[in-house]
N, C-alpha and C positions, 0 to 999 in steps of 0.2 A: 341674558338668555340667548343663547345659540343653536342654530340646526346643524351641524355635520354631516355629511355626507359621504360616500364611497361606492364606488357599482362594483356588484359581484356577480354571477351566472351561476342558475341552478337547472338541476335536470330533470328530466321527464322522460323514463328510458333513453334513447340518444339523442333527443333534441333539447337544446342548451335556449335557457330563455333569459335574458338578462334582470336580472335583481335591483335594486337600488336601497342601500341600507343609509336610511336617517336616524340619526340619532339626538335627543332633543336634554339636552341641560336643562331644569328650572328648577326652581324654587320650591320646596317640601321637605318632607322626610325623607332621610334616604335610602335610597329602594332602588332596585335595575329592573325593569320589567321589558322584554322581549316581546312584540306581537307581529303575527304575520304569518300566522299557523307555522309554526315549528313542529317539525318533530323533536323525541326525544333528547337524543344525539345533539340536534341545534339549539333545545330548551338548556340545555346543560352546559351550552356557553358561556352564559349568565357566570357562570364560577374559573371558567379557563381566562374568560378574556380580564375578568376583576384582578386574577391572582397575577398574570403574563403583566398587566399594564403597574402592576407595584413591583415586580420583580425587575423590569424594564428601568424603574427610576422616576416613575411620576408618578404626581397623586390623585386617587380617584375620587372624584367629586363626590364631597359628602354634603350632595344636594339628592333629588329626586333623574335619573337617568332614563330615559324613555328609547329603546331601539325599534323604529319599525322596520319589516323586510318589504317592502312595495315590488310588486301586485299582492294587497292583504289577500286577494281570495283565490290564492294559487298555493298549495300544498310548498313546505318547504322543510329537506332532508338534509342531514351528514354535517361534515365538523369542517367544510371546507370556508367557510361563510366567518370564522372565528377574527382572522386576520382585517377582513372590512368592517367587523365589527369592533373591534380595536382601533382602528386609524380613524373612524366614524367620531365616537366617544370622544379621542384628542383633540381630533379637530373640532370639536363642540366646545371643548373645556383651550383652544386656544393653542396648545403646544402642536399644531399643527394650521397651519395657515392657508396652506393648496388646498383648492376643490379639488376633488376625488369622483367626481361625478364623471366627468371621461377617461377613469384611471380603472381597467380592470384589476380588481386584488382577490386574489386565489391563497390560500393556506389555515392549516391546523393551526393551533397557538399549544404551547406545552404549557406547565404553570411556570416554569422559571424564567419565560420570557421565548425560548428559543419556538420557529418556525416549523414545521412538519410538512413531509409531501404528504400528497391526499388527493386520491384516486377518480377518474372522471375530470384530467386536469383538458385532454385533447380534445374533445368534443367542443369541450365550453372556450378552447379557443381560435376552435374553427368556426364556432358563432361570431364572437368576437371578430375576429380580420371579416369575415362577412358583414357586419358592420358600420366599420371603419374604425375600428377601437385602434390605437395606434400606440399604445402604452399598457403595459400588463405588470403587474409585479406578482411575482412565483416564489415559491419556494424554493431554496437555493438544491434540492433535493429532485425536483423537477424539473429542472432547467433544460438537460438531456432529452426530454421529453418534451419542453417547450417547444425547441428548436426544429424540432419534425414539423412542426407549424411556421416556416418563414411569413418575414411580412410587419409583425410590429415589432415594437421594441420593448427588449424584456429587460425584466428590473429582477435578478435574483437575490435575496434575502435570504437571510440567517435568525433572526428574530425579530423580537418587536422593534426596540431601540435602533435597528438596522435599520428597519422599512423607513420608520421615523426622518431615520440621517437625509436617507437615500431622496428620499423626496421632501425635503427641504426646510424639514420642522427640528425642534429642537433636540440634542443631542442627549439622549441617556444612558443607561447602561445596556453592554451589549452580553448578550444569551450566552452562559456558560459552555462549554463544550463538554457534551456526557455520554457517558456507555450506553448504551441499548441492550437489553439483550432479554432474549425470546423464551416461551415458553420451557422449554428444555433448560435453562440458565446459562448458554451456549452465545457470546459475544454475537450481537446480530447489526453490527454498524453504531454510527457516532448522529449524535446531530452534530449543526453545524456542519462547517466548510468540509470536517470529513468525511461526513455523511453524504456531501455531493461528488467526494471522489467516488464515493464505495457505488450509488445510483448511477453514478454516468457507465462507471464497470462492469455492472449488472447490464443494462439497458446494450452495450456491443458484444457482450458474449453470449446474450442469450439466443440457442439454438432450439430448432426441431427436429426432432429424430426424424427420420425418412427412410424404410427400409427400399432397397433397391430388387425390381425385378429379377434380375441375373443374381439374388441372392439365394432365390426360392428356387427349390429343384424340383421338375415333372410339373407338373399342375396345367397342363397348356391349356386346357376348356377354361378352368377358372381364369386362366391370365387373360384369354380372349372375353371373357367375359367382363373381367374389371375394363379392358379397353374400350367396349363396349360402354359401360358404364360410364366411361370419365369422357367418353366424347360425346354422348349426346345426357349429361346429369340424369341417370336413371338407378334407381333406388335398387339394393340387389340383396337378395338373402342366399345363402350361403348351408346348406345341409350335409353331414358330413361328421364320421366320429373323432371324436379326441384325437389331434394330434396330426391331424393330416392339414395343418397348414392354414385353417381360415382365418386365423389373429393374423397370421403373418404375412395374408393374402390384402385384408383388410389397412394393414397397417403401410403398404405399398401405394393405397390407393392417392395419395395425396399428391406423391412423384410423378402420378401420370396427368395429374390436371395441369391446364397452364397456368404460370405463375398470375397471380394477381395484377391487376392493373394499378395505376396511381389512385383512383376511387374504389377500387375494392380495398388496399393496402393501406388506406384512411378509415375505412369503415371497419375493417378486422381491427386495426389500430386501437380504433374509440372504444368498442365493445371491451375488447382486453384491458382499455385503462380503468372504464367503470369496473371490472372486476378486478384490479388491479395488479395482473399479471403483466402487463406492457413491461416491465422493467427486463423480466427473462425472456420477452422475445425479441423486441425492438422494432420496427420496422421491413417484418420480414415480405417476400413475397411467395412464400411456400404455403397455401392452402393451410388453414387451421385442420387439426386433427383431435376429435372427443370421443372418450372413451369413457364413458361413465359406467359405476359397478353396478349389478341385475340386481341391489336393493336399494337405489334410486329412487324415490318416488315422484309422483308427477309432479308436484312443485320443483324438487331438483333439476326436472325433464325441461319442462318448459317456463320456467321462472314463477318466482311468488314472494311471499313474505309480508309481515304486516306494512299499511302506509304504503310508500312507492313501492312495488313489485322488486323485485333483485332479476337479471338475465339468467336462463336456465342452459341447461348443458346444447340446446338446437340452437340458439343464439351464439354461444360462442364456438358452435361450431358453423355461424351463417359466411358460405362462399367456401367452404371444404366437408368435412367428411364426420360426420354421426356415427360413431361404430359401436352397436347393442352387441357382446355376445355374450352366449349364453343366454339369447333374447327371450325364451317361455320361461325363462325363472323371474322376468320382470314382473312387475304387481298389469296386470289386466286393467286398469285405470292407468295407470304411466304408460300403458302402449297405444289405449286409443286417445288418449289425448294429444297423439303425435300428430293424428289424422288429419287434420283441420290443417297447420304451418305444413303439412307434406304438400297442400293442394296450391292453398295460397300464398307461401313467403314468406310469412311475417303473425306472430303471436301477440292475439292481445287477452292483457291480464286486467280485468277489471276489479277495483278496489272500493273500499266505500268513498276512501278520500280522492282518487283518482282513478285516471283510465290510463295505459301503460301500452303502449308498441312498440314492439321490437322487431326485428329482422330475425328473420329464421328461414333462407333459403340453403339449407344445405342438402347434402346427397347423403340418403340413409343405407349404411350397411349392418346388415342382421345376422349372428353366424348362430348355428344350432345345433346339439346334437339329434341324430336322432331318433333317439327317447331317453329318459333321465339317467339310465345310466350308461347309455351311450355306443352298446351292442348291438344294436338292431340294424346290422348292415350286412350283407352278404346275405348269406342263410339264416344270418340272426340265432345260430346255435348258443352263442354267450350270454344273450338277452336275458337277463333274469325277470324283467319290466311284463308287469300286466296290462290286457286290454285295457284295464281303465284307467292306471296310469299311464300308457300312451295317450288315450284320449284326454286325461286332465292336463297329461305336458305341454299338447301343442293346441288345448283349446284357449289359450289367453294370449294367440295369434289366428286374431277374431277374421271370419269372410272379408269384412268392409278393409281391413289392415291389408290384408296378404293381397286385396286386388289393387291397392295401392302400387307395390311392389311390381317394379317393370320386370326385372330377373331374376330366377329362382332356380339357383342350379345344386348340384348334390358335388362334393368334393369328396371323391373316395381315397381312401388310403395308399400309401405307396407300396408299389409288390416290393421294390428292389432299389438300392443302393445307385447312382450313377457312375460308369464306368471309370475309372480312373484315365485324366486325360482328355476326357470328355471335351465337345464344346462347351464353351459357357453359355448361358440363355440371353436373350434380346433381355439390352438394357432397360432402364424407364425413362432415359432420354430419348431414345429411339421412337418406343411407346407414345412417351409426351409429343415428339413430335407430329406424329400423325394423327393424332388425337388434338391438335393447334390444329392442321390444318381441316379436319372434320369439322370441328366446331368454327373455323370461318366460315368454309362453305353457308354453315345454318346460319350464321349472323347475314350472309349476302342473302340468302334467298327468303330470310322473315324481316328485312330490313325497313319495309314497310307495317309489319305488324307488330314491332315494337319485343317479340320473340328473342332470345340470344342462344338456345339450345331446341332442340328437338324433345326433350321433355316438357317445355313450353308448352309448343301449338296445341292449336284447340283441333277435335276429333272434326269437326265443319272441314277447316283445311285439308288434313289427310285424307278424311274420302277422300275430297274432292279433284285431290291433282296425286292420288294412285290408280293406275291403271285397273281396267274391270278385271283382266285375269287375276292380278297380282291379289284382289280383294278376291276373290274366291273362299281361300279358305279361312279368312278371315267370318266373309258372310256363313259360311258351314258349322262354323264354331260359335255363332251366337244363334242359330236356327235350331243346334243340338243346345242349348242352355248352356255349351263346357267354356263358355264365355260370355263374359255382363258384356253390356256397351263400354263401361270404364276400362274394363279389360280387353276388350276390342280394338280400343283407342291406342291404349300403350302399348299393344302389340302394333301397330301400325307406327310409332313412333320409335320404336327399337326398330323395325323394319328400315324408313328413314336414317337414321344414322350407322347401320352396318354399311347400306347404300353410299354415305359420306364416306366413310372408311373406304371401301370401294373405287372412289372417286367416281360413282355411276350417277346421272341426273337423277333419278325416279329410282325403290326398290321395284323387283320382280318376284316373281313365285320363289326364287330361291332365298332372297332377303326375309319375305315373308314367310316362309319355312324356316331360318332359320330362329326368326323374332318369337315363335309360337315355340319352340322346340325351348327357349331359354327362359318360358314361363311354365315349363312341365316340369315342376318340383315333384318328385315322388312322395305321397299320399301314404 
């Protein structure tokens, strides 16, 4: 009788907590029994790893097999756990000799032996070097993605018998090389060694679209308004019929933020691998951009699922841009559940088996027409839309939502064509740039308060060091009710960062006039 061991890392939205899989050989009938709360997905190992270790070339003990996953009273998900629980097993049964207990092992198992990438590989090894795990063995499929994590030393594999070789146990057979291919019946990569060319391929071409500033013609309110926006992160809705540019206005916004930093471009990272899109973006530092369709519901908004929670569309859009359009066709449940990660950052999904945090600081843009069908502009002669269906359009962009919303401006249609020869419009490098340097400004002067944007501070601070005149019509506008305190505030914080833009210390009447003027949506 033997214990076996292997350490693995499992998740908890994006905090990676380390595993330790023993597995115990004795004496009985034989049986494989997994405990250590498994999900589904992990209970159905039980058949991957028995089929991988005969197809591999060894035999599986027809004794009694016992796997635990330690901490027993910690929720445990997904197929990534298959591979420790295979090296575990051998090394119980002897055809493997090395402890495994300071050896991180990450990978799927297929039945004929060969290894699989498997998503949520980055997080679990930025736990890892945290640490001091100094040895990991990956999926030869994720290796690409290892390496965005310098620091230990990676063991990439191809399948079981590989892993086997590689560290130091006995030699058996190595994993067939086989076609993949997807739904459609459309070739979708090899396992095996091909399969790590075709990922490492994926993982350098994958881009972001980015539409550029000087692509869009006329629109100069809205383009000041998205500058606005992206220098101090303030949430902007968009009003305006079919076709006059607000996707395309929306779709710019990512080019004027500044790139990500080395901790932002780790954490966009991680979220993307637990969803396992990392491979088409790689390590980018272009602002995530979400576009989720108006039948979305709030589980898809802000994550769910039975067991661990899954990240929802404000999640993988945390540190870039949320973009709703066609926003009152969303279900009235999927918008105000937004409310709560708009305030504070970060969504949490409480489950029966677990509690679930996520990040969810992004910048919300909402584009709309407006009324359903989308004539209700000028004299509204085309309107065919009744009173009440206006009022049922834009009633599931509830009071507490829209005072959310720093800016609310109307995009009207274009009269005319640009002359031919024309200049061309301010880039969104230009843009970005000044919009870097607003957003230092606010990093120096909340430096102390732990603040990195003007949509940050708390409404304490802004009275406090805006001048009385400048608060005038500030106080006029909550003394008439045409303004909450909450909406008080964010007009004082859009005031603030026109001010940065500026390069002015303090806004004035004019800042503040124009901060109130870009929350006057037309009603």
């Amino acid at each position: 009788m033997r214990v076996g061991t292997a350490l693995c890392s499992g998740l908890t939205g994006l905090r990676a907590e380390p595993v330790m899989v023993e597995a115990f050989v004795s004496q009985g009938l034989p049986a494989f029994t997994l405990i250590g709360l498994p999900d589904t997905s992990l209970a159905e190992a039980r058949e991957r790893v028995r089929s991988a270790v005969t197809a591999a070339g060894y035999p599986w003990p027809q004794t009694r097999v016992t796997v635990n996953l330690a901490p027993a009273s910690v929720p445990k998900h997904g197929t990534s756990y298959d591979l420790a629980i295979a090296l575990a097993v051998l090394a119980a049964g002897r055809w493997l000799s090395r402890d495994l207990s300071d050896v991180l092992v990450l990978g799927e198992l297929n039945l004929d032996g060969a290894v699989l990438p498997v998503t949520g590989l980055l997080p679990c090894l930025l736990d890892a070097r945290s640490r001091g795990v100094t040895t990991v063995v990956v999926p030869a499929g994720n290796l690409e993605e290892a390496r965005m994590v310098p620091g230990p030393d990676y063991v990439p594999v191809t399948g079981l018998a590989d892993a086997v070789a590689r560290l130091g146990g006995r030699p058996g057979r190595k994993a067939p090389v086989t076609r993949m291919r997807d739904a459609s019946g459309r070739d979708a990569g090899l396992t095996g060694n091909a399969r790590t060319d075709l990922q490492a391929t994926r993982c350098q071409t994958g881009r972001q679209e980015v539409t550029d500033l000087s692509d869009i013609i006329g629109q100069e309110e809205a383009k000041r308004a998205l500058e606005i926006a992206a220098a101090g992160g303030h949430h902007l809705l968009m009003t305006g019929p079919p076709g006059a540019g607000k996707s395309l206005l929306a779709r710019a916004l990512p080019g004027l933020l500044p790139p990500l930093d080395e901790a932002g471009r780790l954490e966009v990272a991680s979220i993307r691998s637990i969803c396992g899109t990392l491979p088409r973006y790689g390590m980018s530092r272009i602002p995530p951009f979400e576009a989720p369709h108006h039948t979305s519901s709030a589980s898809a908004l802000v994550g769910g699922g039975a067991g661990t929670a899954a990240p929802g569309a404000i999640t993988r859009a945390h540190l870039g841009v949320l973009f709703l359009d066609e926003a009152p066709e969303f279900a009235a449940g999927a918008l105000q559940a937004l409310r709560e990660p708009m305030e504070t950052g970060e969504v949490v999904l409480a489950r029966s088996k677990a509690v679930t945090v996520y990040p969810a600081r992004f910048l919300l843009v909402m584009a709309a027409n407006p009324c359903p069908c989308g004539n209700d502009w000028g004299d509204g002669h085309l309107c065919t839309c009744t009173v009440q269906q206006k009022r049922r359009y834009w009633s599931r962009l509830s009071g507490p939502l829209l005072d959310r919303i720093d800016i609310q401006i109307e995009v009207p249609p274009l009269s005319a064509l640009p002359a031919r020869g024309a200049a061309g419009a301010e880039s969104s490098a230009a843009v970005r740039r000044r919009v870097g340097q607003a957003r230092q400004t606010a990093r120096e002067r909340f430096r102390q308060s732990g603040w990195t944007s003007n949509a940050q501070a708390s409404g304490s601070w802004l009275r406090g060091h805006t001048g009385r005149k400048a608060l005038r019509p500030i106080q006029k506008g909550v003394s008439t009710h045409r303004l909450s305190m909450r909406g008080a505030d964010r007009a004082l914080r859009l005031a603030w960062t026109i001010a940065d833009l500026a390069g002015l210390t303090s806004p004035g009447e004019d800042e503040v006039a124009e901060a109130l003027m870009l929350r006057a949506r037309r009603k």
